[in-house]
N, C-alpha and C positions, 0 to 999 in steps of 0.2 A: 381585264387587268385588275390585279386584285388592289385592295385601301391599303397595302404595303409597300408596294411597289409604283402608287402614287406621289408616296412621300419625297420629298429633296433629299439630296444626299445628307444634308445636312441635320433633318428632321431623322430620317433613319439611323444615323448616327446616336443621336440623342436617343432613339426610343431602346435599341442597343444596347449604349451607358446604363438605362435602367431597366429593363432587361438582366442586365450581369447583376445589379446590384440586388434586384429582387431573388435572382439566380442563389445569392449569395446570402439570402434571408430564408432559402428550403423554399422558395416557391416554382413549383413544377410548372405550372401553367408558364409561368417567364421562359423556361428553360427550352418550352416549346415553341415560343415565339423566338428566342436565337437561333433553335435550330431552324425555324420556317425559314429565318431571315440569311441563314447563311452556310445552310449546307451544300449546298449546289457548289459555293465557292470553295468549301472547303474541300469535298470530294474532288475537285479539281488539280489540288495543290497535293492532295493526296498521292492520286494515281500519277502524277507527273514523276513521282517519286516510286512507288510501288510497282506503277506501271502493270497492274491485274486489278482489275473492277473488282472481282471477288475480295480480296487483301484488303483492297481503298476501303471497301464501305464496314467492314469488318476492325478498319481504322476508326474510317469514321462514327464509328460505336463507341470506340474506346477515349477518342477525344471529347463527344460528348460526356462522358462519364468523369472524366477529368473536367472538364468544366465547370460539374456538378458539384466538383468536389473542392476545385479552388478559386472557382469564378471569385474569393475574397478577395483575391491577391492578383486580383485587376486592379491597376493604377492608373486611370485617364490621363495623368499628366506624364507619362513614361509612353504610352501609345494608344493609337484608337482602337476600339473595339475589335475593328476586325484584324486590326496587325496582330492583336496578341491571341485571337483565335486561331489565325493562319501561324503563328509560330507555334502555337500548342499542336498544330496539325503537322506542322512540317517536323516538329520534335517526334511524334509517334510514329511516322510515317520513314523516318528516319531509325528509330528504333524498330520497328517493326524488322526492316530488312537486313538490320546489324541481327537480329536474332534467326530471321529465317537463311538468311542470305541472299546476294543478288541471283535473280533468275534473268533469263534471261533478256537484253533490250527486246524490247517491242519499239515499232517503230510508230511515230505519234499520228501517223496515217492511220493505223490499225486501231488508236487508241478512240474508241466513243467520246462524239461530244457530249457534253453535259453545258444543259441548258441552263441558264444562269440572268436571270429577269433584273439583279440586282442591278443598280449603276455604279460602275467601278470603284471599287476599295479604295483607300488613303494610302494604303502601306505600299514599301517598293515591292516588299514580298507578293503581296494579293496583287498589284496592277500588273507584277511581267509580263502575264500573257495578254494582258490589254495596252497596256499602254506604246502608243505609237514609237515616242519621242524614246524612251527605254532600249525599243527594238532597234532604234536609229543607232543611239549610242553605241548599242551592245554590237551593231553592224562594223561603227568604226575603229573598233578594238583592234590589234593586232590578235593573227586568228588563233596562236598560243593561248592566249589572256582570255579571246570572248569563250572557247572551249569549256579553259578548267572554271570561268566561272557558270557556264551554262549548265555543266558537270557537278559542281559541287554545290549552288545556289538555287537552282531549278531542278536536279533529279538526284538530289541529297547522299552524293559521294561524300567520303570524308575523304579528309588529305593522303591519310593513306594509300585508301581505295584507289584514289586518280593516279596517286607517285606510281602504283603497280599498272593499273592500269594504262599508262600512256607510256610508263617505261622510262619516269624521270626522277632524278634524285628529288627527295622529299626538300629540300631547300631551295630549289628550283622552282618546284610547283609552287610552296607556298609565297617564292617572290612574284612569281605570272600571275596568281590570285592578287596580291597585294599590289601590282601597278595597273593590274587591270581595275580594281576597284576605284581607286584613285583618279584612273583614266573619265571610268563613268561617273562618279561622284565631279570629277570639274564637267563633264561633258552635260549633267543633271540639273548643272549649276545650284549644288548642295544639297538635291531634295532626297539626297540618298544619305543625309546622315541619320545616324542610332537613334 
């Protein structure tokens, strides 16, 4: 086990924070320690979205570069470290497939695990696939709701995409998105706010 993966959640957090800030003063060596600390996670959230290892890690280049470039405009009091990593990811990864387009589902059987030493993230974005209580909620959704949000939240449809894809007026979907969020945000009891 390595001396990073010893730390508390709460120590790895902090070492993170500075980390980004160093990140954000041109020092490389930091930039290599975010990535030690969190690419595993992030290639996760990647391909969840991309769904091609190839694409994902090809992302995951690109986010690190981005990191590189505006880890300043990290704000610890707006989110933790890794939520704003996993939103820079889930933003490329997102743009990536609006550029190439969707290919086709893969199913998450087929999809390689990737191995991930860290102890679960703070964000609701980075725990999905972890967090028990989340999977609960997201079970007791009406199956409309837990769909367009599993669609649009976890393999980074936009509203469009899903209105064509499921076959439903776009004010439709986006009301299923919005009671389903709501649904899990009381069923979270609030830990799904921004």
């Amino acid at each position: 086990m390595t001396k990073m993966a010893q730390l508390s959640q709460a120590d790895r957090r902090n070492r993170l924070e500075q980390a980004l800030r160093e990140v954000a003063d041109g020092k490389r060596q930091s930039l290599r320690l975010v990535y030690d600390l969190t690419s595993s996670k992030l290639l996760a959230v990647i391909l969840q979205i991309v769904r091609d290892r190839d694409v994902a890690e090809d992302v995951l280049q690109n986010v690190f570069l981005k990191v590189w470039q505006r880890s300043g405009s990290f704000d610890r009091s707006r989110a933790s470290p890794i939520t704003w990593l996993c939103t820079v990811a889930r933003n490329s990864a997102i743009d990536a497939v609006r550029k190439t387009g969707r290919r086709g589902e893969v199913s998450d059987d087929l999809l390689p695990d990737i191995e991930d030493e860290s102890p679960d993230a703070e964000g609701l974005l980075c725990d999905a696939e972890d967090s028990a209580r989340l999977k609960e909620c997201l079970d007791d959704l009406n199956s409309d709701h837990r769909k367009c949000i599993r669609m649009a939240f976890f393999r980074g449809y936009t509203h469009t995409e899903l209105s064509e894809v499921l076959d439903v007026p776009l004010g439709t979907l986006k009301s299923r998105i919005r009671r389903g969020l709501a649904s899990l945000k009381g069923c979270l009891g609030g830990v799904a706010d921004g």
